[in-house]
C-alpha positions in Angstrom: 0.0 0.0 0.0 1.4 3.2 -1.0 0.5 7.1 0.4 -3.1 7.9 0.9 -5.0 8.5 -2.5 -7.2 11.7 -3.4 -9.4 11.1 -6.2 -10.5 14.5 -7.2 -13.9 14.8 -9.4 -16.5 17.5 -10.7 -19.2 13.9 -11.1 -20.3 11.9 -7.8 -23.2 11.1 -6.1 -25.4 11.5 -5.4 -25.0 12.5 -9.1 -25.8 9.6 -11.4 -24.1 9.0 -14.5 -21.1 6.7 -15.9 -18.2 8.8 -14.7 -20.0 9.6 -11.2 -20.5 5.9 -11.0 -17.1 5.0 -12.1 -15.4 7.3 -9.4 -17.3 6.0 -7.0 -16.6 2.2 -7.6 -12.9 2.6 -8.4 -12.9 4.4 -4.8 -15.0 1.3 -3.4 -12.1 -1.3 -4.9 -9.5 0.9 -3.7 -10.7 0.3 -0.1 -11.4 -3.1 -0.7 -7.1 -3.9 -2.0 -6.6 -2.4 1.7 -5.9 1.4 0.5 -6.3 4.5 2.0 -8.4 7.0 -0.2 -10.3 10.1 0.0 -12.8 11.7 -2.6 -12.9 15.6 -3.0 -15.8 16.7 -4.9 -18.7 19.5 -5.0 -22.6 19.1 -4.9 -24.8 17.8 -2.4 -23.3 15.8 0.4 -26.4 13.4 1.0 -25.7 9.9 1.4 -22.0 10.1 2.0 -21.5 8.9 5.5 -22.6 4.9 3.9 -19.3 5.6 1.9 -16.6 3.1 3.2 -13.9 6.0 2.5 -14.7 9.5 3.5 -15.7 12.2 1.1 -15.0 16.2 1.2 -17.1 18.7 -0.4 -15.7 21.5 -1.4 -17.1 24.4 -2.4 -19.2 24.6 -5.9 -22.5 22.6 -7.6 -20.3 19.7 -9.1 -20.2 21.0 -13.0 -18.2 22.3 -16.1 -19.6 25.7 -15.6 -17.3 28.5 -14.9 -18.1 29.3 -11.2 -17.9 25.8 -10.3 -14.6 25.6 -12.0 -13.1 28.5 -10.0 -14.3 27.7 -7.2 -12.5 23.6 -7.5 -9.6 25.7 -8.9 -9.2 27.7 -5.7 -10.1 24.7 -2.9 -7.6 22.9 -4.5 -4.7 25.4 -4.5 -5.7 26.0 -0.7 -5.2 22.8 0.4 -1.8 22.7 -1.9 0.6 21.1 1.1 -2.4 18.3 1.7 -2.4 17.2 -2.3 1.7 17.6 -1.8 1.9 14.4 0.1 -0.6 11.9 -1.6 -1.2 10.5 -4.7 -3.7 12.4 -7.1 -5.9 11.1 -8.9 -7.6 12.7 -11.6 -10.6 10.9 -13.1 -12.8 13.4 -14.8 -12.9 16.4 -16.8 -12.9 19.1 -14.5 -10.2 18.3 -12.1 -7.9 17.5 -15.0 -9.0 21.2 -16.3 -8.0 22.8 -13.1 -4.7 20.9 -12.9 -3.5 21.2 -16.6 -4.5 24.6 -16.5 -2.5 25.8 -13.4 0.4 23.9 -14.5 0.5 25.4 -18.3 0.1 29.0 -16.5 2.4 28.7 -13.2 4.1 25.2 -13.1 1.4 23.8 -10.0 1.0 20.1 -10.0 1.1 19.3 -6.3 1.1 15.1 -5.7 3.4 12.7 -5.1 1.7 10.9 -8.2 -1.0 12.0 -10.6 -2.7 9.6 -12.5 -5.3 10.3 -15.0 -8.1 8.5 -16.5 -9.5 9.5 -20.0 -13.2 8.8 -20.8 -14.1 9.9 -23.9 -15.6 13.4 -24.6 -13.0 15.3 -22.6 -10.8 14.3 -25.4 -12.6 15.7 -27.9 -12.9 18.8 -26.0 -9.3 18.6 -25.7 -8.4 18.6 -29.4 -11.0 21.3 -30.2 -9.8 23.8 -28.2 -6.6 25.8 -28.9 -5.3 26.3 -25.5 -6.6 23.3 -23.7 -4.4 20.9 -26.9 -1.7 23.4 -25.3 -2.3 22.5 -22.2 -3.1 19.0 -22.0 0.2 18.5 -24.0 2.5 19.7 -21.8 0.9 18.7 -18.4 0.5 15.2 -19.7 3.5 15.0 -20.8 5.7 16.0 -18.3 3.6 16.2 -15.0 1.2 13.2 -15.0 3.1 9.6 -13.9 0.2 7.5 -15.1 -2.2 7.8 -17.5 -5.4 5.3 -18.3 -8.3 4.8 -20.2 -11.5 4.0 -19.6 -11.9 2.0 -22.7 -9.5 0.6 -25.4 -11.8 2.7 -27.7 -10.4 6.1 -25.8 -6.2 5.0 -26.4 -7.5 4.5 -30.2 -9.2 8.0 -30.0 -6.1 9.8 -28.2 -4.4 9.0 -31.4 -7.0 10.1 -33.8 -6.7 13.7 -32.3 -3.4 13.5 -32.3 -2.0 13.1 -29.1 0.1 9.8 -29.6 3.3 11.7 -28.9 2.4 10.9 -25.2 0.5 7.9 -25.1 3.3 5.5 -25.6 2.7 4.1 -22.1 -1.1 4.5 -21.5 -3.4 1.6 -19.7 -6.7 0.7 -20.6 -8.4 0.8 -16.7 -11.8 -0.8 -17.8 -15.4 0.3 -16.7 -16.9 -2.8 -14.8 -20.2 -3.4 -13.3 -21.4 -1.8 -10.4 -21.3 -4.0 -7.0 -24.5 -3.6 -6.2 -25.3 -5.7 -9.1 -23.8 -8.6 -7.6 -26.0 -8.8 -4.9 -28.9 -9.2 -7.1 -29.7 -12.4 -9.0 -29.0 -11.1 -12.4 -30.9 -12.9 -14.9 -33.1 -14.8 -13.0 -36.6 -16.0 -13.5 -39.1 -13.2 -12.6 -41.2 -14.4 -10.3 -44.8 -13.5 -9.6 -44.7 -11.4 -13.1 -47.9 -11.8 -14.4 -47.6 -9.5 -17.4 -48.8 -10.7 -21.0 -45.9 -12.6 -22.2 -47.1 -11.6 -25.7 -45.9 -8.1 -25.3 -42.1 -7.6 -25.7 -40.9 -4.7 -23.8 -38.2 -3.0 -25.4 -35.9 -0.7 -22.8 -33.7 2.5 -23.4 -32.3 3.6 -19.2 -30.0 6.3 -20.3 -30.4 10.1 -20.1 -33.3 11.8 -22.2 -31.1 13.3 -24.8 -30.7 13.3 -28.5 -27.2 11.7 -27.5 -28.5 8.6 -26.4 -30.7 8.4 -29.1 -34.2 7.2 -27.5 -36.2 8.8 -30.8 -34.5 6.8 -33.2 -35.4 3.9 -30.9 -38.6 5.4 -31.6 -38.5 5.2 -35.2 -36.9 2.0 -35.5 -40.0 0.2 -33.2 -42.6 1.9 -36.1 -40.5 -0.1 -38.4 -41.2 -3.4 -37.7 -43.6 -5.9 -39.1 -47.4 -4.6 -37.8 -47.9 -8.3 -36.1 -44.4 -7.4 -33.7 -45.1 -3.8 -33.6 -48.2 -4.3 -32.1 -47.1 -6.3 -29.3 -44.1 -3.9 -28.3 -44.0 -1.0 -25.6 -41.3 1.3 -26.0 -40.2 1.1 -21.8 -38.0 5.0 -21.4 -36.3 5.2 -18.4 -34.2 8.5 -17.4 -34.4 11.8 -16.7 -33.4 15.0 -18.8 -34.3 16.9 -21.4 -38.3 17.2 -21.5 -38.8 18.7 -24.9 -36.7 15.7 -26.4 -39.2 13.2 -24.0 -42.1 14.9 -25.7 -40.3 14.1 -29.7 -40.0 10.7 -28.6 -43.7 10.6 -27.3 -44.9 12.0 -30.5 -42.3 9.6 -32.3 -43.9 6.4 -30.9 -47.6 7.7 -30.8 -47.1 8.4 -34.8 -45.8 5.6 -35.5 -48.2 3.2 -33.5 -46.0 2.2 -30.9 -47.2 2.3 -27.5 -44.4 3.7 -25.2 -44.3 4.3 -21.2 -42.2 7.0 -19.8 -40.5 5.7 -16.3 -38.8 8.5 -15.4 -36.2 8.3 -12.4 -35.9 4.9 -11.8 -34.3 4.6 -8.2 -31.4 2.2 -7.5 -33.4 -0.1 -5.6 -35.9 -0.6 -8.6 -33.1 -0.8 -11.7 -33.0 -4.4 -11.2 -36.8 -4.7 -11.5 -36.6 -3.1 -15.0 -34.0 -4.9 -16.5 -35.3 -7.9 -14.8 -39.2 -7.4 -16.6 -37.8 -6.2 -20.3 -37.4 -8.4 -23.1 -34.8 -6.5 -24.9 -32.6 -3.1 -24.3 -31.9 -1.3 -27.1 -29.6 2.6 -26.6 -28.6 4.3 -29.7 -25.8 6.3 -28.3 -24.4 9.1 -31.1 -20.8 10.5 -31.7 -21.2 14.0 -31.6 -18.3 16.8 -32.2 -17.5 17.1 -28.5 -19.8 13.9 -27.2 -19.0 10.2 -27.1 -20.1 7.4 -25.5 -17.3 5.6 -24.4 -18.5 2.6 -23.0 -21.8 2.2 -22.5 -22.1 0.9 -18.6 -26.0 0.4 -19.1 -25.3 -2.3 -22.0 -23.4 -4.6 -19.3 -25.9 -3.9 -16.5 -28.7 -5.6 -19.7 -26.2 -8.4 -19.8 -25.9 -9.1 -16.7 -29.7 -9.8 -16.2 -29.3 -11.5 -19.8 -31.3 -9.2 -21.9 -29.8 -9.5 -25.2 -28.9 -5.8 -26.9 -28.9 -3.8 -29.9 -27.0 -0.6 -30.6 -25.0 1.4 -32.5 -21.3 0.7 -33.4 -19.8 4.0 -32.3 -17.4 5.0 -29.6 -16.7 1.9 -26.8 -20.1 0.3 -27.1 -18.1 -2.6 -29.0 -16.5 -3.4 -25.5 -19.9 -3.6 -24.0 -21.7 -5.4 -26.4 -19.9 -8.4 -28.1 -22.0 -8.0 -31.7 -23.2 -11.3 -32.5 -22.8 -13.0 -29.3 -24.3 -10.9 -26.6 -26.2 -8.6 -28.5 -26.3 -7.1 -32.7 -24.7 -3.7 -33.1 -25.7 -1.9 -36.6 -23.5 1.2 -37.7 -24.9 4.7 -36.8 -27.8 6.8 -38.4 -28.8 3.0 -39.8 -32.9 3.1 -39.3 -33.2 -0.1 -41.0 -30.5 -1.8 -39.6 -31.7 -1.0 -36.5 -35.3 -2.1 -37.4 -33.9 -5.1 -38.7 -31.9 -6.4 -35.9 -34.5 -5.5 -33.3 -36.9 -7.7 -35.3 -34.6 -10.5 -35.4 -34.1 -11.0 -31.7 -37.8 -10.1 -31.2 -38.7 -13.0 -33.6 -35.4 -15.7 -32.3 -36.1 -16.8 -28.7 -33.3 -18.9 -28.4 -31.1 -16.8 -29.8 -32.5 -14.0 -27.2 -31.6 -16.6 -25.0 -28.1 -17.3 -25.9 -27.2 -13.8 -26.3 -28.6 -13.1 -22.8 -26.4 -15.7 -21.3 -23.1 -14.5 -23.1 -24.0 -11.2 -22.1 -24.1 -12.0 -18.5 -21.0 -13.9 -18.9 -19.2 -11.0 -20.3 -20.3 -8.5 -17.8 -18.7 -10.8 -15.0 -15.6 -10.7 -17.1 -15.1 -6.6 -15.7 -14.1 -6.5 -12.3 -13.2 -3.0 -10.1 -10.6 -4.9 -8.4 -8.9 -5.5 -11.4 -9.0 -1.9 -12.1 -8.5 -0.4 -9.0 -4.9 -2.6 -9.1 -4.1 -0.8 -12.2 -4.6 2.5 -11.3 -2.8 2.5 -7.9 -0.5 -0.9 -8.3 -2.4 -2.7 -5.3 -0.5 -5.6 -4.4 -2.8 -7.0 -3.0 -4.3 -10.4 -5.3 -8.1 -10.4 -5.2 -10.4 -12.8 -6.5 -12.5 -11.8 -9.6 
């Protein structure tokens, strides 16, 4: 075990998304390989004292804009001589924007290590941006000590923008599934549901947003054969951006697809859903400074073996193994989409089998395993 750890994020709970949620279970692994580590982060403090590490807030609402920013930038250079004698770690976008920007302007980079993990979109924003390219060039270069992915899709991306002249020695830390999972029986039989089993119900969980696709879902569903499209209700779990709900209302309502909006689900009921759908189906986009890059909904399916369909774009390939644990049909394809929902839809057994290898897969992630990367636990842990 090596000095204490202070992961340093804009993202955590009780903020829900994939880098909230990967902070937060890289921090739980941490504790678990028998190392000391602290989270520093912004927003609302409820829930943190069921944390098995301790959590500071510091000042700020926990996002990219620019008081927020200011306000991380200045907690952190306060408590310089604290970050002096621990290793830093930097796991999302707005902490690596404080610390890449201080060192480009006056050389600060207080930690004994700093180790970084890339996502996805902060790269983008990265290589679109003049003085950030600056910056993240020189303060990865010289300052950071380790640097990771998220995803093997994220190294490949790093390169694409142009910053292979420090990448030479970069580890892919992988997303994994969420330990609360584990203590649910993912994929068993659902018992006492007494829903028609001549309805399929077809599930998006991601944020409402024209990122994630849920109208092209939409569209795809008012594709099918009349006889399937009939029996299948569009399930749309998430919160976000209304207006975009609304388009994918009108979406399934002109198209003859019955839909039901779920809103919120809380964590005690995401099993439930997964559990009670036939098939999940997210068409994450690539936008210009947007990617998904990995997709931790499309193991949580698989791991309650609901086969999947998606899009081929950013990580989702790591998530879903196309042809084995789900059908991935390239982006913007409508009828590719159509077709490949159809097919499961219409294949039980191979609904089955894909369910199966998709739980398999999922199990194949493990925190641990990550957690060993990022801080060189040497403690062994069985995965």
């Amino acid at each position: 075990m090596g000095s204490k750890i202070i992961l340093i994020t804009h993202e955590f709970a009780p903020y829900r998304g994939g880098v909230a949620t990967y902070c937060e279970e890289v921090a739980r692994a941490a504790v678990a390989l028998g190392e000391e580590i602290e989270v520093w982060t912004q927003g609302s403090s409820q829930g943190d004292e069921l944390f098995p590490f301790p959590v500071r807030r510091l000042p700020g609402a926990g996002n990219l804009r620019p008081l927020s920013l200011f306000l991380l930038m200045v907690s952190l250079v306060w408590r310089t001589s604290t970050l002096k004698q621990a290793r830093v770690y930097l796991p999302s976008r707005g902490s690596q924007w404080v610390y890449l920007n201080l060192y480009r302007l006056f050389g600060w980079n207080p930690g004994k290590e700093i180790i970084v993990t890339f996502h996805g979109t902060e790269i983008l924003r990265y290589a679109r941006n003049s003085w950030l390219r600056d910056c993240s060039n020189r303060f990865f270069r010289h300052a950071a000590h380790l640097l990771t992915t998220a995803s093997a899709y994220s190294v490949k991306l790093l390169h694409e923008k142009g910053f292979g002249e420090w990448t030479a020695n970069l580890q892919v830390a992988p997303c994994a599934l969420k330990k609360d999972f584990q203590r649910i029986n993912g994929g068993g039989e659902n018992e006492g549901d007494q829903r028609n089993l001549q309805e399929f119900r077809i599930l998006t969980l991601a944020r409402v947003h024209p990122r994630k696709g849920q109208r092209e879902v939409a569209k795809a569903l008012g594709g099918l054969s009349a006889d399937l499209r009939s029996r299948v209700i569009y399930q749309i779990a998430g919160k976000g951006d209304d207006d975009y709900l609304q388009q994918v209302v009108n979406q399934c309502r002109g198209s003859g697809v019955r839909c039901e909006v779920l809103g919120e689900v809380a964590e005690s009921q995401i099993g439930a859903i997964y559990q009670n759908c036939d098939l999940y189906v997210m068409t994450s986009h690539s936008l210009a400074e947007s990617v998904e890059g990995f997709g931790m909904t499309y193991l949580e399916a698989g791991f309650f073996k609901k086969p999947v369909v998606g899009y081929r774009t950013g990580g989702v390939e790591e998530a879903v193994l196309h042809g084995r644990s789900g059908l991935l049909v390239e982006e913007g394809d409508l009828e590719g989409l159509t077709t490949a929902i159809e097919r499961i839809l219409r294949d039980p057994i191979l609904a089955r089998d894909m369910g199966e290898e998709g739980h398999q897969h999922a199990l194949s992630f493990s925190w641990e395993k990550t957690a060993q990367i990022l801080f060189g636990s040497g403690k062994e842990f069985n995965v």
